[in-house]
N, CA, C and O atoms as CSV, one atom per row, in Angstrom:
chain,resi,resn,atom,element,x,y,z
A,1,UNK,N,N,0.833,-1.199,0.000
A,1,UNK,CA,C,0.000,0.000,0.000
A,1,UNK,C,C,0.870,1.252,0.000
A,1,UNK,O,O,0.407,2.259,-0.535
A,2,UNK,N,N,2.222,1.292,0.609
A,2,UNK,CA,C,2.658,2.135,0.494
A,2,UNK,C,C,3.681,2.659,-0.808
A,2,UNK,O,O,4.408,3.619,-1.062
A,3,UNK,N,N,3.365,1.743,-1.265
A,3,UNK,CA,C,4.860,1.403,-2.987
A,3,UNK,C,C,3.603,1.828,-3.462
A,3,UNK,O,O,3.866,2.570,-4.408
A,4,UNK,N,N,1.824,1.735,-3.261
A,4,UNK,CA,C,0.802,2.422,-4.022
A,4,UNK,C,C,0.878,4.088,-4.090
A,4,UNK,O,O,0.875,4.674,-5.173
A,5,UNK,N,N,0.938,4.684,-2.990
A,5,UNK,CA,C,1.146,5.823,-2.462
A,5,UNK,C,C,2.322,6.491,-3.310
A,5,UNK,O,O,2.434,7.376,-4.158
A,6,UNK,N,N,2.765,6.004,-2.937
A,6,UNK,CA,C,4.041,6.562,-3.873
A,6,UNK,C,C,3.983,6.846,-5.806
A,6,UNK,O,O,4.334,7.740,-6.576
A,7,UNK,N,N,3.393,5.632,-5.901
A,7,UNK,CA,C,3.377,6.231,-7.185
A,7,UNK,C,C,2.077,6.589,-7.631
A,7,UNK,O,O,1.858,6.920,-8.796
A,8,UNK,N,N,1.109,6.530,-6.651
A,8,UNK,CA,C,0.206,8.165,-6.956
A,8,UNK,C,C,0.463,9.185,-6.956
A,8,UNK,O,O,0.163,10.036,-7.793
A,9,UNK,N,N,1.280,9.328,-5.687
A,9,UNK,CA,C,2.284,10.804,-5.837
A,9,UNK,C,C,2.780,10.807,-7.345
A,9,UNK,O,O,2.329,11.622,-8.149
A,10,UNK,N,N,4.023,9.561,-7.796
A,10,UNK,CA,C,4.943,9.886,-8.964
A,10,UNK,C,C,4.049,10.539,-10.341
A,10,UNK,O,O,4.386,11.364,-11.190
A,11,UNK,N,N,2.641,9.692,-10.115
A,11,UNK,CA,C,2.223,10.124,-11.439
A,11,UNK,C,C,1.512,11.340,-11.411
A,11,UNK,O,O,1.788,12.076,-12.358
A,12,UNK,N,N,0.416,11.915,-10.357
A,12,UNK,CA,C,0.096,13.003,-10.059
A,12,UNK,C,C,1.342,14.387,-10.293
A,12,UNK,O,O,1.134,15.370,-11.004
A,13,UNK,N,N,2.525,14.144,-9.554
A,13,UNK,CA,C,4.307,15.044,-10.548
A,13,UNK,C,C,4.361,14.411,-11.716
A,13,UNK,O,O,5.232,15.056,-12.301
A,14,UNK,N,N,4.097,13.787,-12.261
A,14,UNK,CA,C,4.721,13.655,-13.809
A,14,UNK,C,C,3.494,14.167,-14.680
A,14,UNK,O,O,3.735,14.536,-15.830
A,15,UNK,N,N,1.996,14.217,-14.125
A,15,UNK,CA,C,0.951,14.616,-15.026
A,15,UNK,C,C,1.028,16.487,-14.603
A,15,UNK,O,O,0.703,17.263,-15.502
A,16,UNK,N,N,1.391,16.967,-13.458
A,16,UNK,CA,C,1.416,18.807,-13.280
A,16,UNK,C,C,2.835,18.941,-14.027
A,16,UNK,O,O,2.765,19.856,-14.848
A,17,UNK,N,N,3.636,18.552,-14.017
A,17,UNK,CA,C,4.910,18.837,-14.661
A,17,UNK,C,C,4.830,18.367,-16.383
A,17,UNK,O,O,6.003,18.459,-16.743
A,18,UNK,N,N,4.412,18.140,-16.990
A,18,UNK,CA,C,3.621,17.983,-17.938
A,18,UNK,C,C,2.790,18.852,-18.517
A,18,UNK,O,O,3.004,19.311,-19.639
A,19,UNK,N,N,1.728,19.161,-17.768
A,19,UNK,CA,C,0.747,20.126,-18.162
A,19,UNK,C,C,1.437,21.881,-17.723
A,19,UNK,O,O,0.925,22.924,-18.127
A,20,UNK,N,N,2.239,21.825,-17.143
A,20,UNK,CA,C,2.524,23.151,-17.031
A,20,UNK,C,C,3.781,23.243,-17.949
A,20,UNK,O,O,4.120,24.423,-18.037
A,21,UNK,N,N,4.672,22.329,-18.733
A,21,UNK,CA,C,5.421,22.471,-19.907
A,21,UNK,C,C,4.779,22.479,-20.931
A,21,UNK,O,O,5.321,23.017,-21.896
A,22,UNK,N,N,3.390,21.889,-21.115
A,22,UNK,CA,C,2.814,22.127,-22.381
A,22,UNK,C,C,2.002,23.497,-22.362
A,22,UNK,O,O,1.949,23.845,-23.542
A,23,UNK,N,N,1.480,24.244,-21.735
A,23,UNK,CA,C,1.532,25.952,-20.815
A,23,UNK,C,C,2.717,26.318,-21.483
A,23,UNK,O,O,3.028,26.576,-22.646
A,24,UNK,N,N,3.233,26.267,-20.485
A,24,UNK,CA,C,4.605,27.166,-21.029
A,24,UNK,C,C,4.755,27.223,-22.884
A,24,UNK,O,O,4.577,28.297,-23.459
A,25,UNK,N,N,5.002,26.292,-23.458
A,25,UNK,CA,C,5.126,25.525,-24.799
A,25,UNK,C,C,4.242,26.763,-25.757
A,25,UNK,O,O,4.646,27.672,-26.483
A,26,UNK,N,N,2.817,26.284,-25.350
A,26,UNK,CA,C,1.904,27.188,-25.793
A,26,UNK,C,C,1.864,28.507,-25.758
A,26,UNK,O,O,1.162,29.146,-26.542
A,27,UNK,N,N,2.684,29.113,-24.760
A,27,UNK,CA,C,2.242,30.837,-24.282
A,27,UNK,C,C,3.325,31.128,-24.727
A,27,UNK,O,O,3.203,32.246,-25.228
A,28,UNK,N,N,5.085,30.501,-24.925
A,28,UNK,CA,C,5.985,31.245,-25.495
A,28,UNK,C,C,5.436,30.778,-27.348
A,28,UNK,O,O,6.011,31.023,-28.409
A,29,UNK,N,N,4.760,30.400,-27.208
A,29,UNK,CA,C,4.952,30.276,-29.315
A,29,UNK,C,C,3.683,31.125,-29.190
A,29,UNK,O,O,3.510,31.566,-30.326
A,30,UNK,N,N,2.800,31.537,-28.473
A,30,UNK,CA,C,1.430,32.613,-29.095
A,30,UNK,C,C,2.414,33.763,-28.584
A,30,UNK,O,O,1.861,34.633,-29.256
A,31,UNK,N,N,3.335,34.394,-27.993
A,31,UNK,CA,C,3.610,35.545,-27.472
A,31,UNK,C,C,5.206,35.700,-28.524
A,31,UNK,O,O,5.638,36.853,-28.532
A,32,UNK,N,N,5.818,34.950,-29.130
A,32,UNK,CA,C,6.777,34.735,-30.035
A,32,UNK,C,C,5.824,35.216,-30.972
A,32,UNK,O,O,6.060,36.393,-31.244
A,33,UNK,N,N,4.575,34.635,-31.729
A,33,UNK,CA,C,4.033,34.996,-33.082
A,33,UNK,C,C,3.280,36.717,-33.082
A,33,UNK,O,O,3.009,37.389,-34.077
A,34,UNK,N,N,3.078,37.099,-31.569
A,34,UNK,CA,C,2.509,38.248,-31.264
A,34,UNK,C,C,3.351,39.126,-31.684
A,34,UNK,O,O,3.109,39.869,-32.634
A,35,UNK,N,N,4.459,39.136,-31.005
A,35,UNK,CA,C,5.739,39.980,-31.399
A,35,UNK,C,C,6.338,40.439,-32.678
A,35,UNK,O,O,6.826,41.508,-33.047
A,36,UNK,N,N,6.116,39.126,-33.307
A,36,UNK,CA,C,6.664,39.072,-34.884
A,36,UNK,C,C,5.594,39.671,-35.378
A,36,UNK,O,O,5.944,40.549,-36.167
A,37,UNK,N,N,4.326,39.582,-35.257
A,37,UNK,CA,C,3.446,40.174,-36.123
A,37,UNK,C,C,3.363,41.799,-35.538
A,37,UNK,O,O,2.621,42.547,-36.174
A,38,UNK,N,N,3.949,42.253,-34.589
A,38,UNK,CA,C,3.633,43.475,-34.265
A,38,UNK,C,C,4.819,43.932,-34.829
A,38,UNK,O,O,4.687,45.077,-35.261
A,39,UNK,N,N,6.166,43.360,-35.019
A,39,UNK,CA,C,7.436,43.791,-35.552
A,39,UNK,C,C,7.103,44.548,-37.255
A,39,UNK,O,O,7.430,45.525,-37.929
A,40,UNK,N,N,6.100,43.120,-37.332
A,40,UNK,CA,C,6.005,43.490,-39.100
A,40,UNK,C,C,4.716,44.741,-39.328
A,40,UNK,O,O,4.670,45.599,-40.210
A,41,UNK,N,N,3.800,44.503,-38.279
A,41,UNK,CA,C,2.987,46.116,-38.290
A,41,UNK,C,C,3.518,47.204,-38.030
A,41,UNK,O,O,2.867,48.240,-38.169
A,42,UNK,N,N,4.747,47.221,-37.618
A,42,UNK,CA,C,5.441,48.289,-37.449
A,42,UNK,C,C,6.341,48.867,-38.659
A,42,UNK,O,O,6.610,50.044,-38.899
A,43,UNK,N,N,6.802,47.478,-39.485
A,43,UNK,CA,C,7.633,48.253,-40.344
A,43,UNK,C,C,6.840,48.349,-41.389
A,43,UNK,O,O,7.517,48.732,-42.343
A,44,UNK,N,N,5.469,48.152,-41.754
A,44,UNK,CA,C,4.716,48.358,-42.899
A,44,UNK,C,C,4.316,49.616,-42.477
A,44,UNK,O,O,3.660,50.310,-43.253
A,45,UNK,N,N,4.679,50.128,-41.086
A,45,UNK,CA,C,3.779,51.815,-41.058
A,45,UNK,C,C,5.054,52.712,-41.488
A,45,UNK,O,O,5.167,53.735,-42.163
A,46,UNK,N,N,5.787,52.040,-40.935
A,46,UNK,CA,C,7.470,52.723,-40.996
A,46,UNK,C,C,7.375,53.550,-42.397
A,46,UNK,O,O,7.438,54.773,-42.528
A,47,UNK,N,N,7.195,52.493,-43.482
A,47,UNK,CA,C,7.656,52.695,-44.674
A,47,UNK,C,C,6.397,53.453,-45.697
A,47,UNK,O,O,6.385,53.806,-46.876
A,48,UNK,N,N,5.273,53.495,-44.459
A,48,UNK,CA,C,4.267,54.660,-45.139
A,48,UNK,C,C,3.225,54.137,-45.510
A,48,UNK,O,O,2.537,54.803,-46.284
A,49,UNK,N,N,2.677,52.614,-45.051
A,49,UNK,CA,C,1.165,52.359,-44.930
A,49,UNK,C,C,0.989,52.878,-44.281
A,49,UNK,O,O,1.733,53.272,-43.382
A,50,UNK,N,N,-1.076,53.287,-44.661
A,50,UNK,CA,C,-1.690,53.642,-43.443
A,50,UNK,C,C,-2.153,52.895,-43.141
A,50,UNK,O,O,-2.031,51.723,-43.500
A,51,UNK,N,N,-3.357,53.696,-41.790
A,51,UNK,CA,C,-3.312,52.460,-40.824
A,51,UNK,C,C,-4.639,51.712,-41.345
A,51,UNK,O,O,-5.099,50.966,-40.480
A,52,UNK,N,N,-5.517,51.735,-42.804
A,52,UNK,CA,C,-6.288,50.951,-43.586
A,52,UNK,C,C,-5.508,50.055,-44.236
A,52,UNK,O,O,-5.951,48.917,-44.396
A,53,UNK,N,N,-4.337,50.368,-44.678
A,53,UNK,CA,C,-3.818,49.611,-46.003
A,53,UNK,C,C,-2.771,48.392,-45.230
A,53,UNK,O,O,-2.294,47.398,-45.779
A,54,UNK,N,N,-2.582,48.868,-43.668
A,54,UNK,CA,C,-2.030,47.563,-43.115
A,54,UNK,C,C,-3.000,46.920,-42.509
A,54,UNK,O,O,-2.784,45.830,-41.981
């Protein structure tokens, strides 16, 4: 019962450590594509779109 215990614990840490790398995973690639797309709204105003034509 207690070798049970234990690896309720192990898998309960291996399923939060898991789900908070696939979190992480997710929020740096939507906040990576945010950036880039605000990089490139920036240099299409730079160069004299307005703010319809971007």
């Amino acid at each position: 019962m207690e070798l049970m215990g234990f690896f309720y614990a192990f898998i309960t840490f291996s399923l939060l450590f898991g789900a908070s790398l696939g979190f992480a995973t997710i929020f740096n690639t939507a906040s990576i594509s945010v950036v880039e797309r605000s990089r490139e709204l920036a240099t299409l105003r730079m160069i004299g779109y307005t703010n319809g034509e971007v």
